[in-house]
DOZA-91338 format. One record per residue (C-alpha): residue in one letter; x, y, z. Coordinates in pm, whole numbers, plus 50000, padded with zeros to 5 digits. Layout:
N
aXYZ;...
This chain:
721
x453476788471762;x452116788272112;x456046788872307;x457316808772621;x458926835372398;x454686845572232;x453566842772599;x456146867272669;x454216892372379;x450876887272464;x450036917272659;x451546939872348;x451276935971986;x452256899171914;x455496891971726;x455546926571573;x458906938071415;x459976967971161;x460447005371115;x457647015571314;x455547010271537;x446316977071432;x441306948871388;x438156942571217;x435396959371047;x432786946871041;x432166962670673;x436446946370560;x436096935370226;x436616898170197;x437756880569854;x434456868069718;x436506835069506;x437116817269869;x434646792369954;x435196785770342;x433046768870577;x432786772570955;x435446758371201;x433296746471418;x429406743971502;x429106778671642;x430536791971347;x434046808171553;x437046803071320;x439426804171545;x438346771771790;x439786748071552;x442896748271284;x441116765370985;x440526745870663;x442746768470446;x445956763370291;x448686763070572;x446016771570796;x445616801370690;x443156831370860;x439986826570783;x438976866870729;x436066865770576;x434276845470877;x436006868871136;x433476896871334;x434196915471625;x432126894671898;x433986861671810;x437286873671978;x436276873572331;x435356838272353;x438166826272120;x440406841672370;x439196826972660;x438686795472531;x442266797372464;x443176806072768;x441326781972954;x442746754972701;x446166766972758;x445866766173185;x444676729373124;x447656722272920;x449926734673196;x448116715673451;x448396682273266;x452206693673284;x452776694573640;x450456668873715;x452456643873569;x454006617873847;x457226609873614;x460216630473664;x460366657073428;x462406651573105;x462596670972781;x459976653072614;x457326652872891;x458176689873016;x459156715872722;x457966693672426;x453656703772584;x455316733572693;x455886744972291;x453176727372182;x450756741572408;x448176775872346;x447596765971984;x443906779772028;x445496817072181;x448366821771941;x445476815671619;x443516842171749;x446026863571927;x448296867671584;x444786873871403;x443706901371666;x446776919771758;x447876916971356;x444286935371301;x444716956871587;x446956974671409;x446146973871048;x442656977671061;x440826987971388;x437787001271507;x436107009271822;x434936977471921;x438536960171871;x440106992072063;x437586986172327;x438086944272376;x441776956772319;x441456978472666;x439326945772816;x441826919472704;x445046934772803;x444936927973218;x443536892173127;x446176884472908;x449056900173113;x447136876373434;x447086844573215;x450766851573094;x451646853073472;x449396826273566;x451766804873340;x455186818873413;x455216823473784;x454016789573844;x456066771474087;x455046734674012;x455966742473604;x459206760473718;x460126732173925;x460436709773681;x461986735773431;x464606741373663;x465486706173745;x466136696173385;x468036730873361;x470026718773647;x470336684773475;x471266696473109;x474776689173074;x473976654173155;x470906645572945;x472806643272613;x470516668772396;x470786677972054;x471976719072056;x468606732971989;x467006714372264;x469866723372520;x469036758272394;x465326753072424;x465686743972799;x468696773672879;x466226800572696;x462716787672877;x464266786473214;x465966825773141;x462576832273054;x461076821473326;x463716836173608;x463346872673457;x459386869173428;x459466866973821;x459876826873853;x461876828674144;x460266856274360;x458476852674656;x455056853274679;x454386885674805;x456826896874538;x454746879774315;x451466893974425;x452936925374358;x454566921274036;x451416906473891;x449776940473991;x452626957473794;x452466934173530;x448496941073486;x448726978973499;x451636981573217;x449286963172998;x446726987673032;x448737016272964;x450887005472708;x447626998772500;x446497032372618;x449287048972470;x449247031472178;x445617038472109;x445737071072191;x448877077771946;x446737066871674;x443507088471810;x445957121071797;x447277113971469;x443967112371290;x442647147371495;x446017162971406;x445267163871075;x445467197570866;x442867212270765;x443717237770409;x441217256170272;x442677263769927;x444317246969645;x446947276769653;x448297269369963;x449347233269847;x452027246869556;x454497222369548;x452707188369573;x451767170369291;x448337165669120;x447307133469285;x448967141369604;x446607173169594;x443707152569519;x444727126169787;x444087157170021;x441337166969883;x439287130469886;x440797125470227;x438837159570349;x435437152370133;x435257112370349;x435897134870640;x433047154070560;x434817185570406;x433787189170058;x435687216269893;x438337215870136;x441897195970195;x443257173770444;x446857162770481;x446997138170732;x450137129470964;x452357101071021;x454007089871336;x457277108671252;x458077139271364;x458827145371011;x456527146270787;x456747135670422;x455087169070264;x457517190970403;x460047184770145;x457697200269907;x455127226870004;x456437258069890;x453957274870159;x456367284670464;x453397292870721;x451767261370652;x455267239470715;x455407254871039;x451697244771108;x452367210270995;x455757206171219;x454027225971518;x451167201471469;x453207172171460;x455937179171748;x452987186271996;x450637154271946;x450307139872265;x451637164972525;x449067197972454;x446607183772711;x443197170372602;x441547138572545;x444697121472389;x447517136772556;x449877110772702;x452407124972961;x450867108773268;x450527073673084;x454297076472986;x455487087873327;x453547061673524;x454467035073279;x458007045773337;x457957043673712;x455887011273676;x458576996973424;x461397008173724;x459946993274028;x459006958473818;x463076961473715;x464326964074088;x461566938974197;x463166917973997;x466896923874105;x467996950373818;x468846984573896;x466776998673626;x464706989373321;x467046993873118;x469936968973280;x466826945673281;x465866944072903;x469496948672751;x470466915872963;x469016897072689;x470286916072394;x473256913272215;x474206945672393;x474296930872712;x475206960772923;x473686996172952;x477187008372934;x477536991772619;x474977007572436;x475557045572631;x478837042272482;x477927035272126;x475207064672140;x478117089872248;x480947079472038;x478267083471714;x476367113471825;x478747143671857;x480057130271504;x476187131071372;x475527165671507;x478467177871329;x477587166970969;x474237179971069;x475337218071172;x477577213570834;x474067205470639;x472117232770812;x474757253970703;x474247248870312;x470737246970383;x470867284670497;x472977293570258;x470427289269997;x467997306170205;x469957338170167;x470607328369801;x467407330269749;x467227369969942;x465467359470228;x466707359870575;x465287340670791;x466727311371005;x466737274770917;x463847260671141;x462477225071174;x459807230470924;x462457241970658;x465057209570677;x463367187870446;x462297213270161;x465817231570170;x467607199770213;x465727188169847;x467007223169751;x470527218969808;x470037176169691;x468857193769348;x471897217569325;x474817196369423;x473217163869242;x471017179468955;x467937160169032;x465207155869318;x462697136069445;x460367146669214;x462407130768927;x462627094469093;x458797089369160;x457767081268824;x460357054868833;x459057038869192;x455367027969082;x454727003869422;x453736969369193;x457296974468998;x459226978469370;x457166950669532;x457286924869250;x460056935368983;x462396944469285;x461896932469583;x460406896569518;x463016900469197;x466096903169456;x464196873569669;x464606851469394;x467936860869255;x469576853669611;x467386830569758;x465876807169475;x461956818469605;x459366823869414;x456196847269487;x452816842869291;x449676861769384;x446396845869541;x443236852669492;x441566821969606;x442296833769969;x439896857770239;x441266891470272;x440496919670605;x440496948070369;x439916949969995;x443266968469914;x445436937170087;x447086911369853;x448106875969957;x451386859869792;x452456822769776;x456226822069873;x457286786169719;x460966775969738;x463466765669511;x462016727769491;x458626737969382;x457206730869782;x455276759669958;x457946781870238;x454866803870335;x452016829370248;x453456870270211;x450396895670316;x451036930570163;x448736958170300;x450316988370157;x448027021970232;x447547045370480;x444157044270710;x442587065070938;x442497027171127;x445597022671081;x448857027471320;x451627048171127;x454697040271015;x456057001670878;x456306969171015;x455966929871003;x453876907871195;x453756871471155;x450376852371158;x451806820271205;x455946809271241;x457626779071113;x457896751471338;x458756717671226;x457486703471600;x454176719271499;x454436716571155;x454006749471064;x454626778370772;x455206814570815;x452366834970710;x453976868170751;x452006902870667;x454396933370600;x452276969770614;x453217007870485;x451117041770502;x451647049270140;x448807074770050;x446647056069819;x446167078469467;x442847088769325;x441427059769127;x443477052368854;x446377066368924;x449747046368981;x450747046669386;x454597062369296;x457177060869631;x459597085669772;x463167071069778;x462587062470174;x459367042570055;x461247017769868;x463807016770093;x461067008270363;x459356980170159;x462796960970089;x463386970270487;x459816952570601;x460216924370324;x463376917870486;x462236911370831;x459526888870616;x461796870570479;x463276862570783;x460306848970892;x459916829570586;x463086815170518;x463096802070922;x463786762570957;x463526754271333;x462496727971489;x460816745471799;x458126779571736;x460566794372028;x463106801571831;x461236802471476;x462136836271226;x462666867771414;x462146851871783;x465516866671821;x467426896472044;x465296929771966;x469136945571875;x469356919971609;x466016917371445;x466516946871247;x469836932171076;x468366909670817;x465696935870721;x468286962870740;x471056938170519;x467376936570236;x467776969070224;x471436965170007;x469036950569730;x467346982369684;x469777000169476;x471636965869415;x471986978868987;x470946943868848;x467976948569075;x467236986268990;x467546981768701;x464646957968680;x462336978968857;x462877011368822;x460977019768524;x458617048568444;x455127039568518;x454027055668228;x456667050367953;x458477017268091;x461747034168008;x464007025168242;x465367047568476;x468207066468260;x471947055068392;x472737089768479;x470057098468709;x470617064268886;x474067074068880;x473027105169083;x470857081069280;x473587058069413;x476037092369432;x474027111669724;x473047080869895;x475097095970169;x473457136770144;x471867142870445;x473267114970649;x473907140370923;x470097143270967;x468907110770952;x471387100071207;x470887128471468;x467677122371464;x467477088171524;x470257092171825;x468117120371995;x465227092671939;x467517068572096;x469127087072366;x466037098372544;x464867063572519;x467677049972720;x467567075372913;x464187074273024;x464657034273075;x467587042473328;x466117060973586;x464897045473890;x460897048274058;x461937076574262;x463437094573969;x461477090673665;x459837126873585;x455967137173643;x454067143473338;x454437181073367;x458257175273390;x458517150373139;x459147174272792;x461647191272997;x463817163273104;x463627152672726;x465297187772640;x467517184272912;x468657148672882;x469057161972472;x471287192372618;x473307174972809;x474447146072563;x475367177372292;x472417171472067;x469867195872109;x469177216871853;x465917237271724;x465847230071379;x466297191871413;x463667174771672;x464147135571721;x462467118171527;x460217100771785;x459687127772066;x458357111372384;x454477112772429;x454157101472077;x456907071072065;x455527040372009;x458497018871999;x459137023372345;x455397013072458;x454676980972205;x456566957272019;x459106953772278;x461706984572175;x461487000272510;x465417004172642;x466016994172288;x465337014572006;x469487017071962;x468696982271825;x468937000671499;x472247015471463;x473706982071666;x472356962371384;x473126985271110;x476856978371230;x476616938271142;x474636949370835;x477016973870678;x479716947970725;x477576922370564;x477096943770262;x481016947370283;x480676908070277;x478656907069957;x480586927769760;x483886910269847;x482636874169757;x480806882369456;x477766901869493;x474136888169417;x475096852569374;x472936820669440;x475766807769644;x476246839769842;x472446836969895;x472286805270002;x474916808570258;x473176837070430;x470096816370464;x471446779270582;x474276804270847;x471996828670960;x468596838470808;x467346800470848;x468456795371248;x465966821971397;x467156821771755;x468476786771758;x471706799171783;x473586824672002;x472776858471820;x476566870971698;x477396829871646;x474636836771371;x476796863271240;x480506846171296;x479006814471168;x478386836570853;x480796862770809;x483656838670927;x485016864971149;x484056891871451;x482306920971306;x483876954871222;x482156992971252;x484207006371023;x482107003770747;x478797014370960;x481217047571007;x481857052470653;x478157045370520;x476927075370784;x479677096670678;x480677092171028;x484167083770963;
């Protein structure tokens, strides 16, 4: 899996895709049924291939001093690999230049995946200090590899060449892709350009993992302290009791603890009846990272940003944003501005019309106070109970996570694709709550392994996502091993781990982008799964999301944890009925998120704010695109948004809503031609799902769809129409 498009993510969290935005303890629970032996003499796993099925990680012989010298091993390896490239006295061709090219770094990739996968799911100091160590050597051996002149040369003479060396399509792709690659990463600059860049390069490394550690630092001191059972009237039993273990492994016995997630948001709003303590909750929340102290990010975010500008125009853009949208599907800055303004004054709207019922039944209720940000979420389940006659409350019991995970989403898996998902427990695991799958397909042979590591972690980042521990490749002969992660809150012992409605809609979002990296059947690990444009990554995962309430699939998993009665057809009625309540919210604040982003990413050096200026241009920049408004903050505000510092969203967290317009036309598509069919599943997976990045981005979705795509239905799902 070692290609030019994983050198390109090895100074941020490798291959990482999803909703949201990470190592080793030495104390991770390992299963105690694998038998594994050493990779090697000194006992390092990662030196050579491991033993295990499809290679996979061996977890259970992992501690925190064997990273350091895997990685520079692998590095070292990799530089030799590169050198026995441009040493070569032939001319270059395909075989003898990009074929070592893909095949080279095998050593890296197995324990960059493993670290940066770990990194994020289940850290501790030492990781977050190697992390700190290993981010200016990686960003130095990525450069070391992609500013070389000798290896360019011979890029760029068989990119000059191509139209005459009678390739198949993915390997003219291969060689068009690797020499982009190349040219943007500073290939063609001039060595004092160079020197410079490589400076740039070393110091963005730094502070992107800055930021991202210190998000995850703030999140766990933010956490609320309550000193009385009282004060928590609303929540359930075992959410109650979540709070109060929480505050006893925290050392506060008697006490409870409700700890944050990366949203601005937060999931307990919708239910505490307590008004003062919402506010202390949202207050909390909306000031992590800019109230000075230890963990306040401002001056990483504003240097990053100037640092992000001056690499841009080094490199020939305007501004960072120009430079990463040239990739996308996007293409253009304008583009995207243009999509953000035609969909936000139509958002804010249907959000001042919810806020409006929302206080409405504040004064139904005699009081008279204004609708604030701490409010939305408990009067918006208000007014979801009166207009629909049901609430969250009543759909838990029916969303027990090993019914959504196996009866619905591996359920909807097999009913469109023909795969099949059966648990291991043969295999090492990192932490004892983790579950491994075997994902065999419809021939009986093995597609991949499917890691699940649902709960929330003081160790862990917030939020959802997918990272892949190893991508198809038939040049490499590889399998996806692909781990999707939550921050459920895991329930007392014994009790059942019941979602919200955005829960399962998160798990069938993350399985999707897993499947994606399943399903892939590439020849080369550049283009394997979801190596493709960041604005059209999220449109498989987003399209998974259809099977959620798909009613064949519902149906099947949807049951009462308790009971196993299904779900009764008029409450699912209700379900599917006010999937559009509250669309004005959800949308608003994702285009704040978004808008700030790109704006941000547009400025030049010269112009990007200081951190003491940097909440203010966030309000202004809000203000002046019509969107501002107390009661409803973005849902990422700046010093806490990680998708513009890792995993590559930066300039591009609009990848959502630009995806969301092939995927509501796909779910258009599906309905049209039949539904959940085998054939309908099939042809998503040999057009689109299978191809990764082997094929021009919207070709994938033409080469589906038969046709351009259409917004309409993207405008009519929002209740933007």
């Amino acid at each position: 899996m070692a290609s030019t498009r994983v050198l390109l993510a090895l100074t941020g969290l490798v291959l990482v895709v999803g909703c949201s935005e990470s190592p080793f303890s030495s104390d991770s629970a390992s299963n105690g049924n694998a038998v594994v032996t050493p990779a090697d003499p000194a006992g390092n796993p990662f030196l050579t291939p491991s033993p295990l099925p499809l290679q996979f990680p061996q977890f259970n012989l992992i501690s925190d001093e064997l990273y350091l010298p895997a990685f520079e091993r692998g590095m070292e390896e990799q530089l030799a690999e590169i050198a026995a490239i441009t040493a070569q006295s032939e001319a270059p061709t395909f075989e003898n230049t990009l074929i070592p090219l893909e095949r080279s770094g095998r050593t890296l990739s197995r324990v960059a995946s493993v670290f940066f996968a770990l990194s994020s799911a289940n850290t501790n100091d030492a990781m977050q200090a190697l992390e700190v160590k290993l981010s200016p050597l990686l960003s130095a051996h990525r450069d070391r590899i992609l500013l070389n002149s000798a290896l360019f040369a011979r890029i760029k003479r068989l990119y000059d060449r191509r139209a005459a060396l009678w390739l198949e399509p993915e390997q003219l792709r291969l060689i068009e892709i690797t020499h982009r690659d190349f040219v943007r990463a500073g290939a063609q600059l001039s060595d004092v350009d160079k020197n410079r860049l490589r400076a740039i390069n070393s110091e963005l490394a730094e502070l992107e993992t800055k930021f991202n550690q210190n998000v995850l630092a703030q999140v766990n001191a933010s956490a609320i302290v309550v000193d009385s059972r009282a004060e928590l009237a609303g929540l359930s039993e075992a959410e109650i009791q979540a709070a109060a273990d929480e505050a006893t492994a925290r050392n506060m016995p008697g006490k409870f603890l409700l700890s944050l997630q990366n949203t601005s948001g937060q999931p307990l709003l919708a239910s505490l009846d307590n008004r003062s303590l919402r506010q202390r909750i949202m207050e909390t929340s909306l000031a992590r990272g800019s109230n000075g102290g230890e963990f306040d990010n401002l001056e990483t975010l504003s240097r990053t940003a100037r640092q992000r500008a001056e690499r841009a125009q080094l490199l020939g853009y305007p501004n960072h944003a120009a430079y990463a949208l040239e990739e996308q599907t996007a293409q253009s800055v304008e583009a995207v501005n243009q999509l953000l303004a035609d969909l936000t004054p139509r958002a804010i709207a249907n959000a001042r019309r919810e806020s409006a019922d929302m206080q409405a039944m504040i004064q139904k209720e005699g009081l008279n106070f204004q609708l604030a940000a701490w409010d939305w979420a408990y009067y918006a389940e208000k007014v979801r109970r009166e207009r629909y006659n049901f609430d969250e409350s009543q759909l838990r019991p029916y969303f027990e996570l090993n019914n959504v995970l196996e009866k619905g989403v591996f359920f909807a898996a097999n009913r469109i694709y023909g795969i099949t998902f059966k648990r291991r427990t043969d295999l090492p695991l990192y932490q004892e709550d983790v579950r491994i799958y075997e994902v065999d397909d419809l021939d009986g042979s093995m597609l991949g392994f499917f890691i699940f590591d649902p709960y929330a972690r003081t160790n862990k980042s917030g939020g959802a996502w997918m990272n892949l521990y190893a991508a198809q490749s038939q040049l490499l002969d590889a399998k996806a091993i692909v781990g999707v992660h939550l921050n459920v809150t895991k329930p007392p012992q014994g009790e059942p781990a019941l979602l919200t409605f955005d829960e399962v809609t998160t798990l069938f979002h993350e399985a999707g982008h897993g499947l994606h990296g399943l399903l892939s059947n590439v020849t080369y690990p550049s283009f394997s799964g979801t190596n493709v444009p960041r604005d059209f990554v999220e449109y498989p995962s987003q399209v998974n999301e259809m099977w959620s309430t798909w009613p064949e699939v519902l149906r099947n998993y949807a049951v009462h944890h308790g009971t196993g009665a299904p779900m009764p057809t008029e409450l699912l009625d209700k379900v599917l009925e006010a999937q559009k309540f509250n669309q004005g919210f959800v949308t608003s604040e994702y285009l704040m998120a978004s808008i700030t982003d790109m704006a941000l990413h547009q400025l030049s050096p010269e112009q990007v704010p200081t951190a003491n200026q940097l909440m203010k241009f966030e309000a202004d920049t809000l203000t002046a695109a019509g969107a501002n408004l107390d009661m409803l903050p973005p849902r990422y505000r700046l010093p806490y948004f990680l998708h513009i510092m890792v995993g590559g969203y930066s300039a591009g967290y609009y990848s959502y809503i630009w995806s969301e317009v092939l995927d509501a036309d796909t779910v258009v598509w599906f309905k049209a031609n039949g539904g959940m069919t085998r054939t309908n599943g099939q042809h998503f997976r040999d057009t689109l799902l299978s191809r990764g990045g082997s094929v021009e981005a919207l070709d994938l979705f033409r080469n589906f769809a038969g046709r351009e795509p259409n917004v309409e239905p993207l405008l009519i799902r929002r209740g933007l129409n």
